[in-house]
Backbone as numpy.savetxt, mean C-alpha at the origin, in Angstrom:
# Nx Ny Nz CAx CAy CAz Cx Cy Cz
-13.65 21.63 -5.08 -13.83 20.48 -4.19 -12.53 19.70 -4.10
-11.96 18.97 -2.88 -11.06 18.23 -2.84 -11.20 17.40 -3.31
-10.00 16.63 -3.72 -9.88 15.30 -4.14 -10.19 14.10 -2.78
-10.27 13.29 -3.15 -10.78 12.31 -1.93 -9.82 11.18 -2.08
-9.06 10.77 -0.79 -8.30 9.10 -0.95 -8.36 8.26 0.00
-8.21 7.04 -0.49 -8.53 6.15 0.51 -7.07 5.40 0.83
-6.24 5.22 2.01 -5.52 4.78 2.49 -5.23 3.54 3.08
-4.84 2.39 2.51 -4.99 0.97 3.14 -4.05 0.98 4.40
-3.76 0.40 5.28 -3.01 0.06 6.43 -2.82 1.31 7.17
-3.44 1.95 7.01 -3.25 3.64 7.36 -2.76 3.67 9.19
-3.30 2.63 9.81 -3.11 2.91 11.66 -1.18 3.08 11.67
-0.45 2.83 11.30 1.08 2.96 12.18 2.05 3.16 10.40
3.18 3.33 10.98 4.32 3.10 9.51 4.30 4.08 8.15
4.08 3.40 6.84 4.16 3.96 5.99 2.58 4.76 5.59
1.89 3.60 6.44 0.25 4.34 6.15 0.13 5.67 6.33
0.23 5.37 7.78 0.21 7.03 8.57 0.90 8.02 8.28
1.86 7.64 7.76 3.29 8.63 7.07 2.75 9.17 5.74
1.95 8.37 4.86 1.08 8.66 3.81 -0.16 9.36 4.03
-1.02 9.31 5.17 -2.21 10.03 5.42 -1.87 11.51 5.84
-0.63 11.51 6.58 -0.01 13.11 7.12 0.18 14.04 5.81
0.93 12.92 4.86 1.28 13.53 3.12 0.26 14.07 2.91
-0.35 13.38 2.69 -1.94 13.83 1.65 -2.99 14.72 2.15
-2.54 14.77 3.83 -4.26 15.40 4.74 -4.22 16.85 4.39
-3.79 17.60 3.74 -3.56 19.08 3.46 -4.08 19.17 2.14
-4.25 17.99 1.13 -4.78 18.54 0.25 -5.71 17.53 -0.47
-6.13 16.52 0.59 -7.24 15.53 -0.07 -8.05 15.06 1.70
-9.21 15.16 0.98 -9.95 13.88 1.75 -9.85 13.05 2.24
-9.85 12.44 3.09 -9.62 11.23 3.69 -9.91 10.06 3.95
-10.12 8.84 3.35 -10.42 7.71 3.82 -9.33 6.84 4.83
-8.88 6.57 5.93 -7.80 6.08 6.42 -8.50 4.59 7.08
-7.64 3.47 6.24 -8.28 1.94 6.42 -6.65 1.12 7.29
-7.43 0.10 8.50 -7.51 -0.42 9.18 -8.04 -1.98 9.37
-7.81 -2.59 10.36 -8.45 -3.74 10.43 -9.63 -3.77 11.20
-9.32 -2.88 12.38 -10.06 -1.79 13.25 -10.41 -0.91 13.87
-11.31 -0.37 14.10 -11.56 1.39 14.60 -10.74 1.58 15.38
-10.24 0.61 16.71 -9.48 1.18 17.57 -8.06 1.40 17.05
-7.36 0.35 15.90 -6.47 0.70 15.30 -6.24 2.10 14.75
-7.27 2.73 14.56 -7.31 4.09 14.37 -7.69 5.06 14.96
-7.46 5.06 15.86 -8.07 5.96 17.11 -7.11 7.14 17.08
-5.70 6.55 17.09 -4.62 7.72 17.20 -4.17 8.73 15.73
-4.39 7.83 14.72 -4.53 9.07 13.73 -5.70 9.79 13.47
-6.62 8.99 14.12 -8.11 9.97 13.61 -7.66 11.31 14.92
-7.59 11.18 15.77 -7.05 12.13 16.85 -6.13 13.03 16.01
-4.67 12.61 15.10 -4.11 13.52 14.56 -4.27 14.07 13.37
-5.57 13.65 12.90 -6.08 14.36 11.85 -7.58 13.97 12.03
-8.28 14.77 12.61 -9.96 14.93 12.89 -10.98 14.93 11.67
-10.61 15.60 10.62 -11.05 15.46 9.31 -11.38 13.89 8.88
-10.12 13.39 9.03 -10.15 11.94 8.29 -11.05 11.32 8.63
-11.65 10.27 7.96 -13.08 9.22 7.96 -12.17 7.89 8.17
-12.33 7.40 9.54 -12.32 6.06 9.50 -13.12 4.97 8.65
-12.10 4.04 8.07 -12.47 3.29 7.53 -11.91 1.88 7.56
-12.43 1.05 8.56 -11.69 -0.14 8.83 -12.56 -1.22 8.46
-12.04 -2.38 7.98 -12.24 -3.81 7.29 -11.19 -3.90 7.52
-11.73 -6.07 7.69 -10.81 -7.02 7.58 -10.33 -7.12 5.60
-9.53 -6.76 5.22 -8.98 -6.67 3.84 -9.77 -7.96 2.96
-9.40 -9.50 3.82 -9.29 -10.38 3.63 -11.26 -11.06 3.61
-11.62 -10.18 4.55 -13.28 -10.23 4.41 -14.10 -9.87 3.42
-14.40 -10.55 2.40 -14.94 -9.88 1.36 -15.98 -9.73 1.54
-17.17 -10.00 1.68 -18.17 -9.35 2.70 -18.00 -8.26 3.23
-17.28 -8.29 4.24 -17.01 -6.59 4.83 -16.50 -6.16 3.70
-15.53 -5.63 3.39 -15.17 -5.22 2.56 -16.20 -4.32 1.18
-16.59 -5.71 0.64 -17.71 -4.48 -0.07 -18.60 -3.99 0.68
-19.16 -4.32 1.72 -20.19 -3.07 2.11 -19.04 -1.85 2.43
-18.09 -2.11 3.09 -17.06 -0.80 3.80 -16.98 0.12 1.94
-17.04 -0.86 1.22 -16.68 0.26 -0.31 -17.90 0.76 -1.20
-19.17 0.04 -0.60 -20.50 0.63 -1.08 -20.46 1.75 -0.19
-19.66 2.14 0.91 -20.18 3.48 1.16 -19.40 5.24 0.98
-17.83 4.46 -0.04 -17.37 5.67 -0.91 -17.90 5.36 -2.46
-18.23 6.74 -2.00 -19.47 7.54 -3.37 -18.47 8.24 -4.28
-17.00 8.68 -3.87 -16.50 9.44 -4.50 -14.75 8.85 -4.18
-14.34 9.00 -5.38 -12.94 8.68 -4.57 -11.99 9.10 -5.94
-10.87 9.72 -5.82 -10.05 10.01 -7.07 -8.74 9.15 -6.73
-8.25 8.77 -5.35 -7.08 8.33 -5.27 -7.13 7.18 -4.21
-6.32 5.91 -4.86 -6.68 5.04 -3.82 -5.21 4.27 -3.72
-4.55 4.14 -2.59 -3.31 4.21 -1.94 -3.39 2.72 -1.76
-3.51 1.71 -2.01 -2.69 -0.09 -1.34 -1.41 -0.22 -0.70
-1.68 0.16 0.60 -0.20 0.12 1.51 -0.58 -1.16 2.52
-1.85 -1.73 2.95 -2.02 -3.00 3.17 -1.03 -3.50 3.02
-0.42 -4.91 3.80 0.11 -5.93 3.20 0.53 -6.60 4.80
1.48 -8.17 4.17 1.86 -8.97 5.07 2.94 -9.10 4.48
4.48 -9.85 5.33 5.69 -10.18 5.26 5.22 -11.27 6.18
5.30 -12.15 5.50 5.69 -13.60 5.57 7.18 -14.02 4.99
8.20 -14.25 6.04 9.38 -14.32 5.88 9.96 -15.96 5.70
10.62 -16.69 4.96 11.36 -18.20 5.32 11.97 -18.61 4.38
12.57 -19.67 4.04 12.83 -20.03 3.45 11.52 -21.57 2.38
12.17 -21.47 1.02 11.13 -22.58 0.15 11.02 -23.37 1.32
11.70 -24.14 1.49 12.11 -25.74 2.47 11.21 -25.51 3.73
11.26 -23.93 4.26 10.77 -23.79 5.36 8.59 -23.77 5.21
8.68 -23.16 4.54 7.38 -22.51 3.87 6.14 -23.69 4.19
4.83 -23.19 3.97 3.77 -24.36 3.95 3.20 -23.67 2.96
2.12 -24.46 2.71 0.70 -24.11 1.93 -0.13 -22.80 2.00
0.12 -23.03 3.93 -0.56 -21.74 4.48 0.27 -20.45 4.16
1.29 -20.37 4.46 2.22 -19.42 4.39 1.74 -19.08 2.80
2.13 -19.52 1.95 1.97 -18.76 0.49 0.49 -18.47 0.52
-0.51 -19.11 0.59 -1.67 -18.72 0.90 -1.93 -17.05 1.14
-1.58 -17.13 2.76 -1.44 -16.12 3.52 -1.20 -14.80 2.60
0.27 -14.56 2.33 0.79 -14.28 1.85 -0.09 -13.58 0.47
-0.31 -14.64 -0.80 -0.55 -14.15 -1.94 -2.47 -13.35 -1.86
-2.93 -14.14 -0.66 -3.95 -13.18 -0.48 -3.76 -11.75 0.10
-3.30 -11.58 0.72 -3.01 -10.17 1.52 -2.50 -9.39 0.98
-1.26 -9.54 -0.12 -0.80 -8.70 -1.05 -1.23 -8.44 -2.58
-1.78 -9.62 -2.97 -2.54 -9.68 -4.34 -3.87 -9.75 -4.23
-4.67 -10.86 -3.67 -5.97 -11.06 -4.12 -6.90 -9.93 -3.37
-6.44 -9.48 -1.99 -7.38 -8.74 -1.34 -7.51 -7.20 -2.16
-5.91 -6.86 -2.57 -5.99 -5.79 -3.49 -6.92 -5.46 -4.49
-6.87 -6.90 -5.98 -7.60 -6.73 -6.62 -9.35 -6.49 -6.24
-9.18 -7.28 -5.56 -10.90 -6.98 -5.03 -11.34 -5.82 -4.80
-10.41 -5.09 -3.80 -10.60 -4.00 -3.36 -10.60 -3.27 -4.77
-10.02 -2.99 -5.04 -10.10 -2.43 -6.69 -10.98 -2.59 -7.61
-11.20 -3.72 -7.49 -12.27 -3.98 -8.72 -13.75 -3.45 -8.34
-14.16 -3.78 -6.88 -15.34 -2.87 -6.09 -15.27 -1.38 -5.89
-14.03 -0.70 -6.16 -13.75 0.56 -6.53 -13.97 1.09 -7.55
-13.79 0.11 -9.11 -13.91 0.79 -10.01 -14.21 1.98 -10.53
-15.69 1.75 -10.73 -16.75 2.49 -10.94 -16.38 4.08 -10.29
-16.49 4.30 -8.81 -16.04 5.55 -8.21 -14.27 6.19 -9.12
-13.90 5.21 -9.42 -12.71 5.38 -9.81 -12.78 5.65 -11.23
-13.36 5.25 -11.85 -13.59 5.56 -13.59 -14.62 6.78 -13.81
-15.12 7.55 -12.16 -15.98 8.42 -12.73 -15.11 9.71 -12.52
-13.62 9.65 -11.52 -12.92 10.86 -11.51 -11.45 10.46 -12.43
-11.83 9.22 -13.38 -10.23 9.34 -14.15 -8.97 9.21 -13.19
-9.08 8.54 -11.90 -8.25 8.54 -10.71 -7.50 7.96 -10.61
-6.25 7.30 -9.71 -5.13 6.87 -9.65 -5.22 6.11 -8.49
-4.34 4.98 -8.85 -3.93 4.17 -8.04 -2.89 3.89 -7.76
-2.51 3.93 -6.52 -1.12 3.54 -6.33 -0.84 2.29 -5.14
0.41 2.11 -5.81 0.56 0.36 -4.98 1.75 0.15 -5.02
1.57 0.21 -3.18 3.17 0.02 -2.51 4.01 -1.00 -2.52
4.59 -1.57 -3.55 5.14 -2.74 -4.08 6.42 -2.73 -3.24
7.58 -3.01 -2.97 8.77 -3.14 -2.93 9.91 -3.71 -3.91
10.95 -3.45 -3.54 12.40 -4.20 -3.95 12.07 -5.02 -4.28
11.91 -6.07 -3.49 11.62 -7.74 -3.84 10.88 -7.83 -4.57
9.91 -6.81 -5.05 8.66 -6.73 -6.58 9.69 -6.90 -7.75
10.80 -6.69 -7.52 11.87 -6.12 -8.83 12.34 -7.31 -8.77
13.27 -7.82 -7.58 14.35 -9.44 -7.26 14.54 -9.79 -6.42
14.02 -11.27 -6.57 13.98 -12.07 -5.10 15.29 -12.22 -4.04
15.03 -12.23 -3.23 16.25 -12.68 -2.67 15.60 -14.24 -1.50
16.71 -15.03 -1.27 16.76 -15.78 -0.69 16.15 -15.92 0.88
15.02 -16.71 1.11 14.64 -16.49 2.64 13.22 -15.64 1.92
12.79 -14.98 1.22 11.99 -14.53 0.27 10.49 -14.75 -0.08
11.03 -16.09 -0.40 10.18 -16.52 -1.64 8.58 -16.25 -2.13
7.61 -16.35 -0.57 6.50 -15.99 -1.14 6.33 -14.66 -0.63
6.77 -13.98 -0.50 6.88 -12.29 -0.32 6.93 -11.98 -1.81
8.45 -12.60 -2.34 8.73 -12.08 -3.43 7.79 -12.48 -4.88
7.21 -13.57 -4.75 6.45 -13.76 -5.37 5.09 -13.23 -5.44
4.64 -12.76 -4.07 3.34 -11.40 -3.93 3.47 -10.46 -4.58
4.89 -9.88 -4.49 4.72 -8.12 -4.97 5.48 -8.75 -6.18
5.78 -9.54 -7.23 5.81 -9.79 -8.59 5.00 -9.60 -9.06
3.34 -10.49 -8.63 2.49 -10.78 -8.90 1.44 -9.47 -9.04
2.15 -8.77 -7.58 1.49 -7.17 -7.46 1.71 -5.95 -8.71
3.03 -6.00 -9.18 3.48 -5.44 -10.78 3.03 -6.13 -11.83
2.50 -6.86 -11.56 1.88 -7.59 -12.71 0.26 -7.11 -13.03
-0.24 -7.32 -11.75 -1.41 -6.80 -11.51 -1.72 -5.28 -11.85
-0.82 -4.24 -11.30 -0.86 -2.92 -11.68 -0.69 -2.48 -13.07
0.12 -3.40 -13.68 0.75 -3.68 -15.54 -0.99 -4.01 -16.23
-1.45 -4.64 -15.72 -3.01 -4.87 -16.41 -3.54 -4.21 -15.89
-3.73 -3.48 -14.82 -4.94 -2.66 -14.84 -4.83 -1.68 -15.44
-3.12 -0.85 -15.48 -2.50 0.72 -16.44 -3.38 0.25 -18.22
-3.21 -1.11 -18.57 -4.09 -1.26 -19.72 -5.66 -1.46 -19.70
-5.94 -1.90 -19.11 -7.22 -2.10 -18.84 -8.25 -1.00 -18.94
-7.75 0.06 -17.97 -8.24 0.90 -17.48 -7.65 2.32 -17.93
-7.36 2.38 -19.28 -6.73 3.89 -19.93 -7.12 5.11 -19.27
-8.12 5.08 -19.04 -8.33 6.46 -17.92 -7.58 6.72 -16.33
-7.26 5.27 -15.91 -6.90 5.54 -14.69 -5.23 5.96 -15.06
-4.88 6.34 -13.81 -3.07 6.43 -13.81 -3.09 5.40 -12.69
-1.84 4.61 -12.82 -1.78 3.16 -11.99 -0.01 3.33 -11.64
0.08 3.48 -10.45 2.05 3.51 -10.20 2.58 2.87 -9.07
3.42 2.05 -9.65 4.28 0.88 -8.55 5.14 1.61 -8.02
4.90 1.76 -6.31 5.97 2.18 -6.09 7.05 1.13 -5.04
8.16 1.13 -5.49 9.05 0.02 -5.53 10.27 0.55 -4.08
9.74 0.33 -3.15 11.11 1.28 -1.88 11.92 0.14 -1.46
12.87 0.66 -1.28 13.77 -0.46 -0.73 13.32 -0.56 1.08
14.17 -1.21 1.75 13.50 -1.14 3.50 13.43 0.07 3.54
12.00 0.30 4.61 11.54 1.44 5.04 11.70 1.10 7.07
12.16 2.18 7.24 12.41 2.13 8.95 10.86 2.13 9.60
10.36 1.50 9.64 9.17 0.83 10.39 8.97 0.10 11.45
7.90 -0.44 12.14 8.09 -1.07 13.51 8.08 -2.44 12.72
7.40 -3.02 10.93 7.53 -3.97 10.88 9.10 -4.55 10.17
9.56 -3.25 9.91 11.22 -3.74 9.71 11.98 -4.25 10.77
11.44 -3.57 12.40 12.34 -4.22 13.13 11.92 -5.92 13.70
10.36 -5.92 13.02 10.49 -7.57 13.29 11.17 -8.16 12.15
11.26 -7.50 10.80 11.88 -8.46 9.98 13.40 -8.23 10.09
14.29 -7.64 11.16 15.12 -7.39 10.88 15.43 -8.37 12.15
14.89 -8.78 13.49 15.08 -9.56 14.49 14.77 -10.79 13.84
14.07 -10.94 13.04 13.42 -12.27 12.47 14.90 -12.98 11.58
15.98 -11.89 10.96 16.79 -12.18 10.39 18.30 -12.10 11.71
18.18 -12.28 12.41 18.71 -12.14 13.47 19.94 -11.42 13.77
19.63 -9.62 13.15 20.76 -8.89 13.06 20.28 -7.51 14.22
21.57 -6.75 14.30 21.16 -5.38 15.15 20.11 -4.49 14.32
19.28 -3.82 14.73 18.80 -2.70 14.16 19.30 -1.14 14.27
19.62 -0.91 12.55 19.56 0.42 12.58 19.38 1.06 11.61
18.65 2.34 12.02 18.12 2.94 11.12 18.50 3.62 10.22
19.28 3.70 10.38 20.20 4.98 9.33 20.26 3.93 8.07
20.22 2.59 8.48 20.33 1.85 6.85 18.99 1.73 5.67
18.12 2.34 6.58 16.88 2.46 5.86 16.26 3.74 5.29
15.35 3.72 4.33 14.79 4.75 4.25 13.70 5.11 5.17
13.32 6.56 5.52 12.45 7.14 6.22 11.15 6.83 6.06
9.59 6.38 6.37 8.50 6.36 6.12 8.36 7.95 5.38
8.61 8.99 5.64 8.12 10.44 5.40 9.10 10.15 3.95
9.79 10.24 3.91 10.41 10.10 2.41 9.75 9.47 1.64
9.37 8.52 1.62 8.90 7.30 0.61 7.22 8.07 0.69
6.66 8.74 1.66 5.21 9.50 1.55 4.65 10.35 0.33
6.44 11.22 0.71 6.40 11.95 0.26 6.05 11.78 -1.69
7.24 10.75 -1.83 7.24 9.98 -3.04 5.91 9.82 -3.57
4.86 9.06 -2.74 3.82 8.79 -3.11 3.11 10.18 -2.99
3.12 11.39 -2.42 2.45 12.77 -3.06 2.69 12.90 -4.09
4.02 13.24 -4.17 4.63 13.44 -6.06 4.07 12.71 -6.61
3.80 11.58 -6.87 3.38 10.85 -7.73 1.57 11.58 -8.03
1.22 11.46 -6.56 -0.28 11.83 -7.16 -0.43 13.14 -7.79
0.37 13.97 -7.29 0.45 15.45 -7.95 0.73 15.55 -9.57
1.40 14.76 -9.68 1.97 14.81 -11.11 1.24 15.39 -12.22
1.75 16.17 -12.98 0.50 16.64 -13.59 -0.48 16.01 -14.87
-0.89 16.11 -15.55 -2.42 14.69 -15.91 -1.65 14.57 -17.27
-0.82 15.61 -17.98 -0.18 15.19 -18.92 0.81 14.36 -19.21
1.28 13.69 -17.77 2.06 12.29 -17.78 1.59 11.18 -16.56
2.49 10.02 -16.76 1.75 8.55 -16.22 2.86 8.39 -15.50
3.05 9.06 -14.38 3.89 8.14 -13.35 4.17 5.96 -13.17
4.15 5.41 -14.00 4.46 4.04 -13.82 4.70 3.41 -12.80
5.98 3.56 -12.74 7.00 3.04 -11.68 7.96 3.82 -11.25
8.02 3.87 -9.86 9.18 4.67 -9.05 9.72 3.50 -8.10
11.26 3.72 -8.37 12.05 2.90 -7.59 12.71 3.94 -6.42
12.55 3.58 -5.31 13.70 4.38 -4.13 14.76 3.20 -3.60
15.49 3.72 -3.24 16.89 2.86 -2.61 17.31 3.96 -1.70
17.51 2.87 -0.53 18.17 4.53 1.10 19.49 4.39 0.60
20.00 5.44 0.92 21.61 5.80 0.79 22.53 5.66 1.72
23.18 4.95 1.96 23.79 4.76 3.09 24.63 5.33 3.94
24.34 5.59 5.20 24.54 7.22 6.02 25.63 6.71 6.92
């Protein structure tokens, strides 16, 4: 029997770049905000099970996770970039922010458990750079995916059966890099980034790994072309 995974942000970017990875040798859960958001990968992979919730809806949410019965691998590529400076920032903004990358996660996880402690399964969570060091203009980004290694650091204990791995990429060439890259008001180009299919790929290896070791943490950095 295949392994089964569930894919957060799966409609465009690193999601989809991650569901192409995995559709050859797992199951599919591919999550969304909504069905129509997924219209075009369910088209490029027919197998896959749509699965869309508002992240942030906890209500939806657990019913959308009362209805995987089975799951060995569960992917957190979800998230928000909320970009500014401290001075600039509000209430809402960190808000925003520390829910979408931290709190909606844990939830999601913690209503997973159970499916997850019955195949000894893995989690992985697409942290970034800024999980490692803030940079300036930052702040509650960088303070999400801190908070996100922190979070993955207690559950690797918590949860001795599971395997739990941060994976840490530097920019990934995405459609939401080129708003954060207009947002910083420079040219775009790609060659300074890493590939979505690279960093996918990363996250296969990781799940492949074999059961006699604990993938942790993987750092990528693009090389400059």
């Amino acid at each position: 029997m295949r392994p089964t995974a569930l894919i957060t942000g799966a409609s465009r970017g690193l999601g989809a770049a991650i569901a192409r990875e995995l559709a050859p040798t797992h199951d599919l859960f591919v999550g969304a905000r909504t069905p129509d958001a997924l219209t075009a990968l369910i088209d490029e992979i027919p197998d896959a099970r749509a699965w869309p919730a508002d992240l942030t809806d906890y209500d939806a949410v657990a019913e959308a996770a009362s209805a995987i019965t089975k799951l060995d691998v569960l992917v957190h590529n979800a998230g928000v970039a909320d970009l500014g400076t401290i001075a600039e920032s509000s209430v809402e903004q960190w808000r925003h922010t520390l829910e979408g990358n931290v709190i909606a996660v844990a939830e999601l996880t913690r209503l997973l458990l159970p499916v997850l402690r019955a195949s000894k399964g893995h989690v992985v969570l697409i942290n970034s750079g800024a999980g490692l060091r803030a940079n300036a203009g930052w702040a509650s980004y960088a303070a999400s995916k801190f908070a996100l290694r922190a979070f993955g650091d207690a559950l690797r204990l918590e949860e001795p059966d599971l395997r739990v791995t941060s994976i840490h990429p530097g920019r990934i060439d995405t459609d939401m890099q080129r708003e954060i890259i207009g947002h910083e008001g420079r040219e775009y180009n790609a060659d300074e980034f890493l590939t979505a299919q690279t960093v996918a790929r990363t996250v296969a290896n990781a799940i492949a790994t074999p059961r006699d070791a604990h993938p942790t943490e993987i750092v990528l950095r693009p090389i400059k072309r």
